[in-house]
ZAMARGU-4260 file (C-alpha; in steps of 0.2 Angstrom, whole numbers, plus 5000, padded with zeros to 4 digits):
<rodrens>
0) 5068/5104/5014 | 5068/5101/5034 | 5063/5082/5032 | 5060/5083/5052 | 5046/5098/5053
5) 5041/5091/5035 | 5025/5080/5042 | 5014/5067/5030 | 4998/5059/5031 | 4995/5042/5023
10) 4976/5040/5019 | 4972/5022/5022 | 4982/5008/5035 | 4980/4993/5024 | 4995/4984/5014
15) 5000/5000/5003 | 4996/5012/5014 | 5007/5003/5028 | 5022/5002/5014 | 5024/5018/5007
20) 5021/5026/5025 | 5037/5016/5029 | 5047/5020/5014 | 5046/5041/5019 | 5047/5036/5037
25) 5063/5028/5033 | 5068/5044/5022 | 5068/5052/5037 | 5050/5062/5038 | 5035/5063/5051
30) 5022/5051/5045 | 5003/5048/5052 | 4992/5034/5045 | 4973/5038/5047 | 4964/5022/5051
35) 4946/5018/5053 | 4950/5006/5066 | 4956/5011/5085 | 4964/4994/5086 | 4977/4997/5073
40) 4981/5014/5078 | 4987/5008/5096 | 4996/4996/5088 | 5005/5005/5076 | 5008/5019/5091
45) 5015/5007/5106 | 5021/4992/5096 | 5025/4998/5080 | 5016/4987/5072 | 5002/4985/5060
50) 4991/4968/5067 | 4983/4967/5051 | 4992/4969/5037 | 5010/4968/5037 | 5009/4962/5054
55) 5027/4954/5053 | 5036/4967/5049 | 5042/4980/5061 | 5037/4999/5058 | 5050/5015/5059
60) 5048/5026/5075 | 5044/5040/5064 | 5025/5032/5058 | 5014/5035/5070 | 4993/5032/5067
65) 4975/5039/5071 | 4958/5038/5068 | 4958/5058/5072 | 4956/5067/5056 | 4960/5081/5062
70) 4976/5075/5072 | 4984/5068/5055 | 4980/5083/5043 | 4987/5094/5056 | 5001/5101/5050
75) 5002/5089/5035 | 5013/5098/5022 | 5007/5080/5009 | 4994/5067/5007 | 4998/5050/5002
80) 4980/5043/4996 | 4980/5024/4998 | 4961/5022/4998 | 4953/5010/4984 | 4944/5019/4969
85) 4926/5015/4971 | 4927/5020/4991 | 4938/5034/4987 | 4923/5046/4985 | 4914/5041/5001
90) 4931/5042/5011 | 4935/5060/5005 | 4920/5068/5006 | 4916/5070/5027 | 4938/5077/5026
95) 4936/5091/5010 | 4936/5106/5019 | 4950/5099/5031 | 4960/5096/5016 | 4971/5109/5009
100) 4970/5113/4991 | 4988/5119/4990 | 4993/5103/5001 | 5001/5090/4987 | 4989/5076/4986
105) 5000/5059/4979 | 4986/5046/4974 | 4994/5028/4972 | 4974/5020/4969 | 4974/5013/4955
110) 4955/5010/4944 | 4941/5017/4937 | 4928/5024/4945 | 4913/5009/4942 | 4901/5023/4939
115) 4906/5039/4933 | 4923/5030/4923 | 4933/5044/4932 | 4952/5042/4935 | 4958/5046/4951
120) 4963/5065/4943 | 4942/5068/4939 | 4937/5060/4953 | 4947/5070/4968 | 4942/5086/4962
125) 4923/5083/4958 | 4923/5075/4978 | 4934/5088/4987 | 4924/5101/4975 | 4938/5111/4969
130) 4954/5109/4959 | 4966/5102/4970 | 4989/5100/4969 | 4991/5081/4963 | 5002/5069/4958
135) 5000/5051/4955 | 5014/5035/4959 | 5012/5019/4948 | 5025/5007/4945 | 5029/4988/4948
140) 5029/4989/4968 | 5023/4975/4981 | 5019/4982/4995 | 5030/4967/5004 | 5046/4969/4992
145) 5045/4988/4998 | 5045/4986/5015 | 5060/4971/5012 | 5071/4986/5005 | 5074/4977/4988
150) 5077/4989/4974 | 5062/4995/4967 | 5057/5008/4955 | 5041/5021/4952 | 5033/5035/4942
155) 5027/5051/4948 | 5015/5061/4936 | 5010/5079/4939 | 5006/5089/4926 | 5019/5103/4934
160) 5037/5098/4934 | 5040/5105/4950 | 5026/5095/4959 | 5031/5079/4952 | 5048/5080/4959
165) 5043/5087/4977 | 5030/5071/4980 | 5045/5061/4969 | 5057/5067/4986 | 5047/5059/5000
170) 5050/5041/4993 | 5065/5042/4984 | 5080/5031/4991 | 5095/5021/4989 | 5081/5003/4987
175) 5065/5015/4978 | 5069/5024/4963 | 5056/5036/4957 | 5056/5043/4941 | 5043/5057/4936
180) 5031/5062/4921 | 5018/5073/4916 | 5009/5062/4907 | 4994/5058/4919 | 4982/5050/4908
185) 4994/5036/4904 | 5000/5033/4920 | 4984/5032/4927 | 4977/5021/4913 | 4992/5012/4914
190) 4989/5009/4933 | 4970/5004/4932 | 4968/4992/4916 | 4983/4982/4922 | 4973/4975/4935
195) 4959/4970/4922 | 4974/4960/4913 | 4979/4952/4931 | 4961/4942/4932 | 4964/4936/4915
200) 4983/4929/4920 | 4978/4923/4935 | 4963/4915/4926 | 4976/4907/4914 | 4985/4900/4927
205) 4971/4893/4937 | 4966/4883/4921 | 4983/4875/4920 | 4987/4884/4905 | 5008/4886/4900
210) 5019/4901/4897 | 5015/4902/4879 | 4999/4908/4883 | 5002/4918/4898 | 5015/4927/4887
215) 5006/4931/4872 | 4990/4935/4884 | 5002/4950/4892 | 5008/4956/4877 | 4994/4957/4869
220) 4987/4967/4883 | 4998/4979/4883 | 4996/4982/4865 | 4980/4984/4870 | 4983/4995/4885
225) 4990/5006/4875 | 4978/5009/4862 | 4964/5015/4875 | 4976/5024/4884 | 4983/5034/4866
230) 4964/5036/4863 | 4964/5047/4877 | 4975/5057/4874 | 4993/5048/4885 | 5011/5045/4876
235) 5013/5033/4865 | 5030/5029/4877 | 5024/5029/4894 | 5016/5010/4891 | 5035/5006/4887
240) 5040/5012/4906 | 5035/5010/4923 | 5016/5012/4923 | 5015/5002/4908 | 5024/4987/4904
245) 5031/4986/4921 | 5014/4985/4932 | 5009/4975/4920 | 5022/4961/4921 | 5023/4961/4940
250) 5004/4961/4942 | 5001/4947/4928 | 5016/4936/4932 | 5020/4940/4952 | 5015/4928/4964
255) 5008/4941/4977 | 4996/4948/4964 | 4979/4950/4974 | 4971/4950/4954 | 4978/4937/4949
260) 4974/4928/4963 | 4959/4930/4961 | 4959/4925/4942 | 4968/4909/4949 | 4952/4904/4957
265) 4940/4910/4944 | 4953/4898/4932 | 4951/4883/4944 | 4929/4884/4943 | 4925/4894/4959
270) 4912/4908/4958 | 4916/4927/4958 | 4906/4929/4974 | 4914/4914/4984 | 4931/4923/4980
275) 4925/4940/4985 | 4915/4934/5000 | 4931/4926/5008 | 4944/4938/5003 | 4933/4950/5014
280) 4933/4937/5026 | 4952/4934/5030 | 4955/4953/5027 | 4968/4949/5007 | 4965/4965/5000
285) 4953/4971/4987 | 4956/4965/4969 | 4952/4983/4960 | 4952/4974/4944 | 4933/4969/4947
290) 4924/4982/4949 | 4936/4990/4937 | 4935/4979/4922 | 4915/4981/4917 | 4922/5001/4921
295) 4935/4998/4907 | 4924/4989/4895 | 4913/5005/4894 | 4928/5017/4893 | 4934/5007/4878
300) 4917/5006/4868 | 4915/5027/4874 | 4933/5029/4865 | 4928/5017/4853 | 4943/5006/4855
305) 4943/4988/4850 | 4947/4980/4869 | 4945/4957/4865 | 4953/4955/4881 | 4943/4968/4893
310) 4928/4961/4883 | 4932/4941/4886 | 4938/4945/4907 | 4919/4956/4909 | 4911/4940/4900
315) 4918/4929/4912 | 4916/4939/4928 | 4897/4944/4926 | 4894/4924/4923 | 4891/4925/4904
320) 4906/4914/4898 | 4915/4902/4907 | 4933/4902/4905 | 4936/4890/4896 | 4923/4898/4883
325) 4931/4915/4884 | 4949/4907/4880 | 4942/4900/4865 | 4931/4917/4859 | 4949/4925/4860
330) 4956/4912/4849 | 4945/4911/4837 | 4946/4930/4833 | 4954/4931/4813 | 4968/4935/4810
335) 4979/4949/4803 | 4992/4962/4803 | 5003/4960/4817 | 4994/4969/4833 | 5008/4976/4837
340) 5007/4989/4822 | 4990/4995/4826 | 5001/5005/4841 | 5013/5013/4828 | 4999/5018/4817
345) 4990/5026/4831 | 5004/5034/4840 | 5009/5043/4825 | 4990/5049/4822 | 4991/5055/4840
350) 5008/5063/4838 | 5002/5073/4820 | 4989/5079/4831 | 4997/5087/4845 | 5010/5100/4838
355) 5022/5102/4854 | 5031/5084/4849 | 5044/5079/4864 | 5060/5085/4859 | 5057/5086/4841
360) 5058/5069/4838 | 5050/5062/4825 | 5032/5051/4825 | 5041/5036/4822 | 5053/5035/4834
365) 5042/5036/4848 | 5028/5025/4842 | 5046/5011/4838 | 5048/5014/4859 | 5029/5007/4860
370) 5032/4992/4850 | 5047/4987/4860 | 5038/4984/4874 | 5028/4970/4865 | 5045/4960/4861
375) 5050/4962/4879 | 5035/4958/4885 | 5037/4940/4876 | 5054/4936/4881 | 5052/4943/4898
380) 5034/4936/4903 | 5041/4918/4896 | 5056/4917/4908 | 5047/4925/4925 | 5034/4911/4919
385) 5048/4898/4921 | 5054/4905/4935 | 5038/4907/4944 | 5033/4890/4942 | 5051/4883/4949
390) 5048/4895/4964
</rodrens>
């Protein structure tokens, strides 16, 4: 591929859009940002800046902005969607019929839809009206760390190979390593409950809690995680990857988690709508795990899924617990089996189900890959803890 006469529009200036704009600048390819805001565009054009988000950093000559529409689709041979879920649908509804349906679209927004409980793979199409090339990138990436250059690492899903591998290109490099998938429900599962399990770390942390519990809280998240995600029909392996266990961590344990940080609050006795009315304010992002956690809680009781810690977050967000209270609920659950079994048991119900088995490997095996992640998770979360708290 001509990266030079290969051009790319990037949905959406904020933080993400900013970063992965840079990262396939950097690999050498034609990249507009649309923007809302005419500020930012002449910005971005004459000073290579972003005077919002990222300000401090210094952009590649090859990104370039516009609040024309038709000026960044022109020409576009992908889309880069950085646009939150719940204004995903007003966003792309005035641009569908200037979108191509052949043009890869590569959505990196990570939720539920509030509403509809679509995934960003349900929701596109309904919006744009007709079935539409996508991918969609997860991982452990901070939109900071990526414009730093430190070595990073990704997933792609498409449910074609070949797609997967051609949006994989624009952001592959010697600091981002993509992988690809075509599992798309657990990626995006994956990439939407993990910011539900972020305002319950951050939460943990705001109430002065340790390690002991932040650690057991994240693994038994992603035991959790997983469960949902198997009901609808994902892997029992891709929680052990990228989108799983490795989002996760970064987003429950990472200091530069918006989630968490606003858990952190929640954990320390300020009100939901304090946090959200001064996060608008000073322009720190939007914490997708809000609106998506009472999203979540439905999906989980529609898949009849057993989901404590989605349950005990919704409590405490629409006022009905107090932390302290929703700690306790957790704690006073009975107990039992090792959860960590409840993933084997329903991995190998998924895999008797589904007759073209990866590889021929047996049920077992890759429900074993599932567990693992739950002893990592422990030993891993424990130590970033530590680490975390020295920093």
């Amino acid at each position: 591929m001509d990266r030079a006469n290969c051009r790319v529009c990037v949905f959406g200036s904020g933080t993400f859009g900013t970063a992965l704009g840079t990262v396939i600048a950097r690999n050498g390819y034609p990249v507009t940002l649309l923007t809302r805001r005419e500020e930012v565009a002449t910005s971005i054009n004459t000073e290579h800046k972003n005077p919002q988000h990222l300000s401090d950093c210094k952009l590649p000559p090859l990104l370039s902005a516009t609040t024309s529409v038709e000026q960044a689709l022109k020409g576009a041979r992908f889309i880069v969607h950085s646009v939150p879920v719940q204004a995903t649908e007003s966003f792309l509804k005035p641009l569908a019929k200037l979108i191509k349906a052949d043009v890869p679209f590569i959505s990196t927004s990570k939720g539920i839809h509030s509403e509809t409980l679509e995934t960003m793979a349900e929701l596109v199409p309904r919006v744009l009206g007709r079935k539409q090339v996508m991918a969609y990138l997860s991982g452990p990436t901070f939109a900071k760390e990526l414009m730093d250059g430190n070595p990073s690492a990704a997933v792609i899903a498409a449910e074609e190979s070949e797609i997967a591998e051609k949006c994989g290109d624009l952001f592959h490099c010697s600091a981002f390593k993509i992988y690809s998938t075509s599992d798309v429900i657990g990626v995006e599962i994956g990439g939407a409950l993990k910011n539900v399990y972020a305002l319950a770390a951050g939460t943990i942390e705001g109430m002065g809690l340790g390690a002991n519990t932040a650690a057991f809280m994240v693994t038994r998240s992603c035991v959790e995680m997983n469960m949902l995600a198997l009901s609808m029909g994902a892997r029992p392996h891709t929680m052990a990857g990228l989108a799983g266990i490795g989002d996760l961590m970064l987003t429950c344990l990472g200091g530069a988690s918006r989630n968490k940080a606003v858990g952190a609050r929640i954990g320390k006795g300020e009100s939901l709508s304090q946090i959200l009315e001064s996060r608008q304010q000073s322009l720190a992002g939007v914490a997708e795990g809000v609106a998506t956690t009472p999203a979540a809680l439905r999906l989980a009781q529609k898949q009849k899924v057993k989901a404590p810690i989605i349950e005990a977050v919704a409590s405490v967000l629409s006022g009905e617990a107090s932390a302290q209270q929703a700690v306790l609920s957790l704690m006073q659950r009975p107990r039992g089996e090792d959860f960590a079994a409840y993933v084997m048991k329903e991995a190998e119900r998924q895999l008797r189900l589904h007759s073209d088995m990866p590889l021929g490997v047996p049920a077992k095996v890759w429900a074993a890959l599932a567990i693992g992640q739950a002893a990592a998770l422990l030993a891993l979360g424990a130590a970033w803890w530590r680490y975390a708290k020295r920093g």
